[in-house]
C-alpha positions as CSV (number, residue, x, y, z in Angstrom):
1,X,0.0,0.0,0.0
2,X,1.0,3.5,-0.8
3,X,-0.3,6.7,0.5
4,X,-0.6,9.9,-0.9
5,X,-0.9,13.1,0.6
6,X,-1.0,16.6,-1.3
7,X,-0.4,20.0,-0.7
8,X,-0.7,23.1,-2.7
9,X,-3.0,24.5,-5.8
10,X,-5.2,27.3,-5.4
11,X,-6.6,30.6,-6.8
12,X,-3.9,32.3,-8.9
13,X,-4.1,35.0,-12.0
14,X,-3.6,34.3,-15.4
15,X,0.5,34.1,-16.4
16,X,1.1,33.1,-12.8
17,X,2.7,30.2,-10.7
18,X,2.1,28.0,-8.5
19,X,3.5,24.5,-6.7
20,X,1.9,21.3,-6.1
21,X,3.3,18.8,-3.8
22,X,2.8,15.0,-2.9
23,X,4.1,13.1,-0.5
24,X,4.2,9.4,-0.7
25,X,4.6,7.1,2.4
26,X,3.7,2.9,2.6
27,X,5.7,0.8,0.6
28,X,7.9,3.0,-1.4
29,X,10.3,0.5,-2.4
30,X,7.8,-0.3,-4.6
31,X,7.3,2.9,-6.4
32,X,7.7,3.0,-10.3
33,X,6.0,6.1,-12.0
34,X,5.4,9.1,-10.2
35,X,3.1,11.7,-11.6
36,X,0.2,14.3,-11.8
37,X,-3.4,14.1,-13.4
38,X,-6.1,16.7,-13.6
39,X,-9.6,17.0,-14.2
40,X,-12.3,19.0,-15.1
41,X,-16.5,18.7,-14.7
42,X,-17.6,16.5,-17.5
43,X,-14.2,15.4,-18.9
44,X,-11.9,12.2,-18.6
45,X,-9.1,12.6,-16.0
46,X,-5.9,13.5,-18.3
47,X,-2.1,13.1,-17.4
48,X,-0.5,15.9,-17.4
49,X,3.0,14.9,-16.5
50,X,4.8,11.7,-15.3
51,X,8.6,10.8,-13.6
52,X,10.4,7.3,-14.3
53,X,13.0,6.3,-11.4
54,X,15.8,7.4,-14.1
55,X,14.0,11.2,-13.7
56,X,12.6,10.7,-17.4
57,X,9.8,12.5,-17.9
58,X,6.2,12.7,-19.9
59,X,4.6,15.9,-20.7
60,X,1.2,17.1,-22.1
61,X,1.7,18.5,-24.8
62,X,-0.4,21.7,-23.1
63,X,1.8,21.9,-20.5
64,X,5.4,21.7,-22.4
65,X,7.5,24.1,-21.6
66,X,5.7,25.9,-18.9
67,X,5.7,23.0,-16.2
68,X,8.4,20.6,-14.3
69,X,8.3,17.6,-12.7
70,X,10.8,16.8,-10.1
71,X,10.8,13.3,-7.7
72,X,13.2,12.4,-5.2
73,X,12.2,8.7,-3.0
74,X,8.9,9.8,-1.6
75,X,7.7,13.0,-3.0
76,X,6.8,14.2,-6.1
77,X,6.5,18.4,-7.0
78,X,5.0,20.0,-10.2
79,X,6.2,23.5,-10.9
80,X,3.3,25.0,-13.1
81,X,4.7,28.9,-14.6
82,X,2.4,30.7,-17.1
83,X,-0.8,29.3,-15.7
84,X,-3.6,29.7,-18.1
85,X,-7.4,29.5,-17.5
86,X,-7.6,26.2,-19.2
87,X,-5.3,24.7,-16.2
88,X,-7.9,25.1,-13.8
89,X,-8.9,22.2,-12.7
90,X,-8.5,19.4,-9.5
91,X,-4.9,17.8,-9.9
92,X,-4.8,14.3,-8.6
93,X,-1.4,12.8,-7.8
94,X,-0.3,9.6,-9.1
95,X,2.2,6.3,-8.1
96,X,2.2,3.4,-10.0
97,X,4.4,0.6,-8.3
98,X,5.7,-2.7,-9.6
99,X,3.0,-4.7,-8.7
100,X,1.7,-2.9,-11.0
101,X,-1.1,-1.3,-8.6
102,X,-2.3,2.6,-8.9
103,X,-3.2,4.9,-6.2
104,X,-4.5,8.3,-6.0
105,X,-3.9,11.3,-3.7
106,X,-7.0,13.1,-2.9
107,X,-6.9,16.1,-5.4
108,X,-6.2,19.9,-5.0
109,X,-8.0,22.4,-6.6
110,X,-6.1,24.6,-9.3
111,X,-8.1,27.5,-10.9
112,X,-6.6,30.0,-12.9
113,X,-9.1,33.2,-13.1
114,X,-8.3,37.0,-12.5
């Protein structure tokens, strides 16, 4: 078992930044992908970025260039720059292990609006 815990997202203004934050505890030894997911009212839950043990990393193509994913054992951090309206949104973090299982932190609200 893994557990996720989240921290961060928000109300910011368009062209602004913000940082999420999740912290894995359990069985980390078993950790594979780390990553972040978001979703919106009405719409499938959509990766928005992904980190491999080796710190290789998968992008939405929305989000190249203006967001980074970083990972050390037991946390995982998204750096989101140049926020847009279309980012809002609840971000769910993500761990798949070796198993290969899933789990889910809790979500954080993101919304972008002046």
């Amino acid at each position: 078992q893994v557990q996720l815990v989240e921290d961060g997202g928000g109300l910011v203004q368009p062209g602004g930044s913000l940082n999420l934050s999740c912290a894995a505890s359990g069985r980390l030894f078993q950790v594979y992908t780390m990553g972040w997911y978001r979703q919106v009212p009405g719409k499938q839950r959509e990766l928005v970025a992904n980190i491999y043990p080796d710190r290789r990393a998968n992008y939405a193509d929305s989000v190249k260039g203006r967001f980074t994913i970083s990972r050390d054992s037991a946390k995982v951090w998204l750096q989101m720059t140049s926020l847009k309206p279309e980012d809002t949104a609840v971000y769910y973090c993500n761990v798949v292990t070796y198993g290969p299982r899933q789990y889910w932190g809790q979500g954080t609200q993101v919304t972008v609006s002046s």
